[in-house]
C-alpha positions as CSV (number, residue, x, y, z in Angstrom):
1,X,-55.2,-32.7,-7.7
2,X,-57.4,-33.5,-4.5
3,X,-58.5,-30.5,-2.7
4,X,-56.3,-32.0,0.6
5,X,-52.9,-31.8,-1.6
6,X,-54.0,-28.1,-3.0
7,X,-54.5,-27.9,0.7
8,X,-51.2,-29.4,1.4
9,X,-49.4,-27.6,-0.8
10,X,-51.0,-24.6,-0.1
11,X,-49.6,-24.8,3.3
12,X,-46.0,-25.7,2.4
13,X,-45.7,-22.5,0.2
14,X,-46.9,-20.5,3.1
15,X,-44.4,-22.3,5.2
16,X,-41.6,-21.7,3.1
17,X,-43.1,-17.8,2.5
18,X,-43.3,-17.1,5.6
19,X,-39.5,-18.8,6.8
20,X,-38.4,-17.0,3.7
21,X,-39.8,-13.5,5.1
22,X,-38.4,-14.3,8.8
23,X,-34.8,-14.9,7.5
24,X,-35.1,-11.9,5.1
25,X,-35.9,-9.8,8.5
26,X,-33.4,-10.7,10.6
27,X,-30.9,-10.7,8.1
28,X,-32.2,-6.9,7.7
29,X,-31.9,-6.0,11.5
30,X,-29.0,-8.3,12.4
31,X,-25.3,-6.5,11.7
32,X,-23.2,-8.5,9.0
33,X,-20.9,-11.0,9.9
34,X,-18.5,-11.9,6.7
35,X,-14.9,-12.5,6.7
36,X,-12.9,-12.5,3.8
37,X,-10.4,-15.0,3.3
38,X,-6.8,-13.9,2.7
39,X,-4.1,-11.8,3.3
40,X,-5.6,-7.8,4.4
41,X,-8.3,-9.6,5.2
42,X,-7.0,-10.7,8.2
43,X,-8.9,-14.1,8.6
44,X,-6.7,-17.5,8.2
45,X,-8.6,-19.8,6.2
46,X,-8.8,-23.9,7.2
47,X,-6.1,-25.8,5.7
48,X,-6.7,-27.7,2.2
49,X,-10.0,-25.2,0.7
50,X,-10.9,-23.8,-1.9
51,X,-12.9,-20.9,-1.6
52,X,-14.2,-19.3,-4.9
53,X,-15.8,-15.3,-4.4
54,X,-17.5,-12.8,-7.1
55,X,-17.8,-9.6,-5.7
56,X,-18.2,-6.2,-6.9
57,X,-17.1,-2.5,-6.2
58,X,-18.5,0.1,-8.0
59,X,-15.9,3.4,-7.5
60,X,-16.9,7.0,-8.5
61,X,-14.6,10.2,-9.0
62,X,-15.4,14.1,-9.1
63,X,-11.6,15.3,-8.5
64,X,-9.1,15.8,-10.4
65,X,-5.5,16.9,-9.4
66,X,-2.4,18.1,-11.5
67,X,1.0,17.4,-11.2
68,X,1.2,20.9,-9.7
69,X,-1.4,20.1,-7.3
70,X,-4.1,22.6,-8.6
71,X,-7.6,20.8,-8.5
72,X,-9.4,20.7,-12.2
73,X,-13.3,20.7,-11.2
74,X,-16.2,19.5,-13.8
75,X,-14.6,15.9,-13.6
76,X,-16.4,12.7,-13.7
77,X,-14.9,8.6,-13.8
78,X,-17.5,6.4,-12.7
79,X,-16.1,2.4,-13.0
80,X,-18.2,-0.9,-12.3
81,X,-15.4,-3.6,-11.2
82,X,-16.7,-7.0,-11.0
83,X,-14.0,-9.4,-9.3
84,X,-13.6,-12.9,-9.2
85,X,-11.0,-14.1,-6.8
86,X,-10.0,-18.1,-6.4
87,X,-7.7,-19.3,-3.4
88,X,-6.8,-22.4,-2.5
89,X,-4.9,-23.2,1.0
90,X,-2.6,-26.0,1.6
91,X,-1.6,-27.6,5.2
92,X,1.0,-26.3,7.3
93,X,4.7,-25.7,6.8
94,X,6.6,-25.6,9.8
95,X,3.5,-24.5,11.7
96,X,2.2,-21.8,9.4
97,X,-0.5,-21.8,6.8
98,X,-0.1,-21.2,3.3
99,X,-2.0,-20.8,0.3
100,X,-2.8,-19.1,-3.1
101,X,-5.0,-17.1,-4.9
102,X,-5.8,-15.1,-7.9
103,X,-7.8,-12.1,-8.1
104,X,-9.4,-11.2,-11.7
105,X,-11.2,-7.5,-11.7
106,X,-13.1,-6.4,-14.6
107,X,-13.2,-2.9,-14.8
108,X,-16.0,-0.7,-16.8
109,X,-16.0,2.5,-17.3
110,X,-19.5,4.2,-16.8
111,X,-21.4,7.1,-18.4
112,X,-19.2,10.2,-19.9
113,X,-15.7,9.9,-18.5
114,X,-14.2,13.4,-18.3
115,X,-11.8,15.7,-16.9
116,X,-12.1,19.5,-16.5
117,X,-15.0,18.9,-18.7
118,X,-13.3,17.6,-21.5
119,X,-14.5,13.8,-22.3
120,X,-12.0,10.6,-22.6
121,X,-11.8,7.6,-24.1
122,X,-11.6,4.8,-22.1
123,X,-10.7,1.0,-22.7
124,X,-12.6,-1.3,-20.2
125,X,-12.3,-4.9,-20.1
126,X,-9.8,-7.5,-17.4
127,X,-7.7,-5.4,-16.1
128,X,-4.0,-7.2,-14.8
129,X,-4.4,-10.3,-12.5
130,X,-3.4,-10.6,-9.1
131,X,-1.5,-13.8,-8.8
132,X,-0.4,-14.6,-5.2
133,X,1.1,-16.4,-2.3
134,X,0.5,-16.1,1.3
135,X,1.7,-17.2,4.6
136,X,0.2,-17.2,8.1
137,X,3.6,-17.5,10.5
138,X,0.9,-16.4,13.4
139,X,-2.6,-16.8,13.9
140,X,-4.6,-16.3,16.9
141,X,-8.9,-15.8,16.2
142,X,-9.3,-15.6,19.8
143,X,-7.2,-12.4,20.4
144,X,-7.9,-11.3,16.3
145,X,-4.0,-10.9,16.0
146,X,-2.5,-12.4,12.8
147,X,0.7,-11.8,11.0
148,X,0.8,-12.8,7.4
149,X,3.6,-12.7,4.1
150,X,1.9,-12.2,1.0
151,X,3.6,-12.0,-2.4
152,X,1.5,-10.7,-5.6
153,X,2.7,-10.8,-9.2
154,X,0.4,-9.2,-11.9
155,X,1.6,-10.1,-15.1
156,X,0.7,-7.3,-18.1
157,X,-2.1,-9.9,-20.0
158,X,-4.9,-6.8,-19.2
159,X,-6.9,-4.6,-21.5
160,X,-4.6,-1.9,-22.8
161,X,-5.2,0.1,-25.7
162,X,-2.2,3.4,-25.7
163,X,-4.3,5.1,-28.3
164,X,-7.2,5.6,-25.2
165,X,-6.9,8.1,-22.1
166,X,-7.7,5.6,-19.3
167,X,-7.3,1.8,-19.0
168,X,-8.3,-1.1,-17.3
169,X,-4.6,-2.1,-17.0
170,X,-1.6,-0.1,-16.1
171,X,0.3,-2.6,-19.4
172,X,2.6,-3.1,-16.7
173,X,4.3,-6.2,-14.6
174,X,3.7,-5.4,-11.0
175,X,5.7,-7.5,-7.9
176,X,4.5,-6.5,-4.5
177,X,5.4,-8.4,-1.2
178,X,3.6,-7.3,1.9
179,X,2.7,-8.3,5.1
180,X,0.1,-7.3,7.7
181,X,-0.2,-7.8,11.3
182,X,-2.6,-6.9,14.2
183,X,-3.0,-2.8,13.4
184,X,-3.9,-3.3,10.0
């Protein structure tokens, strides 16, 4: 290589260095900007996209309650949740949009699990998936007002062991309609 192209490409990787620093700094000192794209998310996505999303929430727990409401202290649950969600929206029906997703957690359990002290056994792994319709009968971006129907059906394919203390899944067939407006 000539010493003008090490020159030249010198120069391009400083280029691309230095763009690469500027975006990193305003993405640092600008606030975020994201919408999610369903139903509590209150955003209406474009007719006829797919949208495909890995996210992950990582939950942690130091109280424990009984039945009887007395608080057991000395308790730890740390879980690690990646989630893939898929949705898909169609074109209008009588003015709305519609569409579908699923939503796929995987749920591990982290570090000693325990209660009062006492460690469990836990069973990580896909925990039930969210199967689910929606509907948009009013949208409006410019006032941020929506009103949406969504249906979700979680059919009992997750993790389960009975012999364990905690689960990914609940082992259990979950239907849940709900809708959210304006307020929520």
């Amino acid at each position: 290589m000539t010493s003008t192209r090490k020159n030249l490409a010198s120069r391009a990787i400083c280029t691309v260095g230095a763009a690469g620093a500027l975006l990193a700094l305003s993405a640092a000192v600008m606030p975020a900007q994201a919408g999610g794209p369903l139903p509590y998310d209150l955003i209406t996505p474009p007719p006829n996209v797919n949208i495909a999303i890995m996210y992950n929430e990582v939950t942690t727990g130091n109280s424990f309650y009984t039945a009887g409401g007395t608080k057991v202290g000395n308790t730890s649950v740390v879980t690690d949740v990646p989630i893939l969600r898929f949705v898909h929206s169609f074109g209008q029906v009588f003015g709305a949009q519609w569409g579908v997703q699923i939503i796929a957690p995987d749920v591990n359990f982290i570090g000693n699990t325990k209660v009062g002290g006492q460690s469990l056994s836990n069973n990580g792994g896909f925990a039930e998936p969210q199967l689910s319709a929606f509907i948009y009968p009013y949208s409006n971006p410019t006032q941020d007002a929506y009103l949406n129907f969504t249906y979700f059906f979680s059919p009992a394919v997750g993790a389960y062991n009975r012999n364990v203390s905690l689960n990914a899944s609940s082992n259990s067939v979950v239907n849940n309609f709900g809708s959210c407006g304006v307020s929520c």
